[in-house]
C-alpha positions, -999 to +999 in steps of 0.1 A: -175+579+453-168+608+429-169+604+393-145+623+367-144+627+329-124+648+303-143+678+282-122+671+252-114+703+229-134+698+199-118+714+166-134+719+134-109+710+107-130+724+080-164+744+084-182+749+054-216+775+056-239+760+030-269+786+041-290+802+063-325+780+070-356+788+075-356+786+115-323+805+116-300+783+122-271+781+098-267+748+074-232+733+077-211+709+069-175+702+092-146+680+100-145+674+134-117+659+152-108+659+191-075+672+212-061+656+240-063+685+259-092+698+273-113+709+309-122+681+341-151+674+353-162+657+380-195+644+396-203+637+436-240+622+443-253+630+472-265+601+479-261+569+484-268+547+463-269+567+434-308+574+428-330+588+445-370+572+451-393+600+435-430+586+444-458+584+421-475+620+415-444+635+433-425+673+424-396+655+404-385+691+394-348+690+387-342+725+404-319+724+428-312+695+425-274+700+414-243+723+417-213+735+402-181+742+419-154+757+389-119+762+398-093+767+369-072+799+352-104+804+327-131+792+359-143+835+362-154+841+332-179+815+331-207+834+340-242+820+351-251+803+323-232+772+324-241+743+300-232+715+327-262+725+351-286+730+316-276+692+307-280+679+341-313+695+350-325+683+314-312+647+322-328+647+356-364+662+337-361+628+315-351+605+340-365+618+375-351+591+396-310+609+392-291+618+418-288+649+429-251+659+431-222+681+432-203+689+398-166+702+398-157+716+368-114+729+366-117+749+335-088+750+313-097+755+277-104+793+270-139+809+273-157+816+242-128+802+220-143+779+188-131+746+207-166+742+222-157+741+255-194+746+269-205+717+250-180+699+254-186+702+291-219+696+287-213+662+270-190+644+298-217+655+324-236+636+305-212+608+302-209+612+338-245+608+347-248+579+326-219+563+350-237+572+382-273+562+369-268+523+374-284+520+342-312+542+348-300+568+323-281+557+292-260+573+265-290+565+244-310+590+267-278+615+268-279+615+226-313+622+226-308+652+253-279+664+236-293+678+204-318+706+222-284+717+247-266+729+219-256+721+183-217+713+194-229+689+221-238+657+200-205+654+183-189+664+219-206+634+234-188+611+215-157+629+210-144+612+182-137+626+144-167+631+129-185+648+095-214+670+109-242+682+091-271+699+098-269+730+127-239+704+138-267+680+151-261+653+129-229+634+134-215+609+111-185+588+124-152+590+106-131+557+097-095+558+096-079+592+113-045+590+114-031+602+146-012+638+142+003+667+162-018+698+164-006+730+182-034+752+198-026+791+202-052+818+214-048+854+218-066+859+251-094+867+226-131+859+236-153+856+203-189+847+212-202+823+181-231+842+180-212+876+168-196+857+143-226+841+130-247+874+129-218+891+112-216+865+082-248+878+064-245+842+050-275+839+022-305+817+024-303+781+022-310+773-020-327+737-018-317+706+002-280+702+007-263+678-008-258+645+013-215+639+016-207+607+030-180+608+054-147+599+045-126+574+055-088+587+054-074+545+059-048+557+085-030+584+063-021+618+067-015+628+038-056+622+028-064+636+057-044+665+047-059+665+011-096+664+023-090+698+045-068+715+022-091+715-007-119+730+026-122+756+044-136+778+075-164+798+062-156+821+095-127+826+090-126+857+071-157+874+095-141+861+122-105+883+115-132+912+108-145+912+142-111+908+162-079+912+145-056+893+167-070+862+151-044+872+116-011+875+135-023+839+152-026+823+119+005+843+102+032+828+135+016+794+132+026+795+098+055+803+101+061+771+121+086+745+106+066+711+097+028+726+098+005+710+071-028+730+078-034+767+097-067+773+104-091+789+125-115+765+148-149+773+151-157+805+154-125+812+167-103+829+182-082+797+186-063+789+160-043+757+153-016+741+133-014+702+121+017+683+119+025+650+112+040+639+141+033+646+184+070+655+185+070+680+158+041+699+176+054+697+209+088+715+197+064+741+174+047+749+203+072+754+234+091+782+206+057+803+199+051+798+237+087+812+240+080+839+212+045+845+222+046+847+261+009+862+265-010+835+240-026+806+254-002+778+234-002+744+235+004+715+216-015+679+217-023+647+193-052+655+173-080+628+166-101+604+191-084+610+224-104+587+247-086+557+229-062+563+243 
């Protein structure tokens, strides 16, 4: 029996640059909250039941031992590098005794966007093997896995607001986020995070950062929208730079009655706009998808979407 799970869009309220380290990664610091939008994936074993008997002194190599079907309106532009197969084979590495099986991914969330789609769907096929493992692999052995996939893919695993800290691989929960509209729009502009990185020049990390405990916004909007407003994207302004499409995105959502917060997410070139209520994004959205015909728009609650 087939397995399925939701690769939630992640978006990064604020994203703060504190530095460049040592080992070249780039120290930050970032509200995280979730959509209620984002690609499916599925899972088939090939077997039944659900593990597979590896003897003793055996070639548990994980090669080959899984594939991905995609299918979706973003599916061709994947390329061969896809994050689901990297988390599975490094799953089946730590736990040798995994199915083998068939993943289906329908990708809707655009490629290369800054809503960490790829890690995203790399964290529900890890959800998703946990499901099929019968307790042979659990989320304890996904977290651990998670980290080395990508920095995106802890905070994706849980998919849940979060302060992250770190390269993104430190993810501290956050209490009390109210439930708000958000409106997503994208340009049909791919922006690998790696460009936008390499363009920032950011300057070395000075010390150790400074440990901010993650707040707790109690329900209200209005300290949610305080907390962000007084942030910002550090990639914001490179990001524009490098593809220009990204400032008439932020200058329509704007222009949008009811938005609280326009900002870029990630390393873009999605943008999005927060409101206080589902029902103001929803009419936000359907008139910039009206005005905007070519953008990929849509609007969603913003916060932890698996509660529902």
């Amino acid at each position: 029996m087939g397995l399925r799970d939701i690769a939630w869009a992640k978006l990064n309220l604020t994203l703060e640059i504190l530095g460049r380290r040592a080992d070249g990664f780039h120290e930050l610091r970032s509200l995280v909250a979730f959509a209620g939008v984002g690609d499916t994936v599925a899972f088939a074993p090939k077997t039944e039941p659900n593990l597979r008997a590896v003897p003793p002194g055996a070639d548990a190599s994980p090669q080959h031992a899984f594939t991905l079907d995609a299918a979706g309106p973003f599916a061709t532009a994947l390329g061969g590098g896809n994050l689901i197969l990297d988390a599975a084979e490094a799953a089946c590495a730590r736990i040798p005794a995994l199915a083998e099986g068939r993943f289906r991914l329908v990708k809707t969330l655009p490629v290369a966007a800054g809503l960490g789609g790829g890690s995203a769907d790399a964290a529900a096929a890890l959800r998703l093997l946990v499901q099929a493992s019968g307790g042979v692999f659990s989320m304890r052995d996904a977290e651990s896995i998670a980290p080395d996939l990508g920095s995106d893919v802890a905070v994706c695993l849980r998919s849940a607001p979060a302060l992250m800290t770190g390269r993104g691989e430190i993810v501290a929960p956050v209490a009390g986020f109210p439930r708000c509209g958000v409106v997503l729009a994208n340009p049909h502009v791919e922006l690998a995070t790696s460009a936008v990185y390499g363009a920032l020049n950011a300057p070395p990390l000075d010390g150790t950062p400074e440990v901010e405990p993650p707040p707790d916004f109690d329900g209200s909007f209005e300290a949610l929208i305080a907390y962000a407003s007084t942030r910002s994207n550090d990639l914001e302004r490179v990001a524009i730079a490098l593809a220009p499409e990204i400032d008439a995105v932020l200058e329509r959502l704007r222009a949008l009655d009811g938005e609280r917060l326009v900002r870029l997410s990630g390393s873009g070139a999605t943008c999005f706009a927060v409101f206080e209520k589902p029902r103001e994004a929803l009419r936000a959205a359907i008139l910039l998808a009206e005005q905007e015909p070519d953008w990929w728009v849509t609007a969603s609650t913003l916060g932890d979407p698996s509660a529902g």
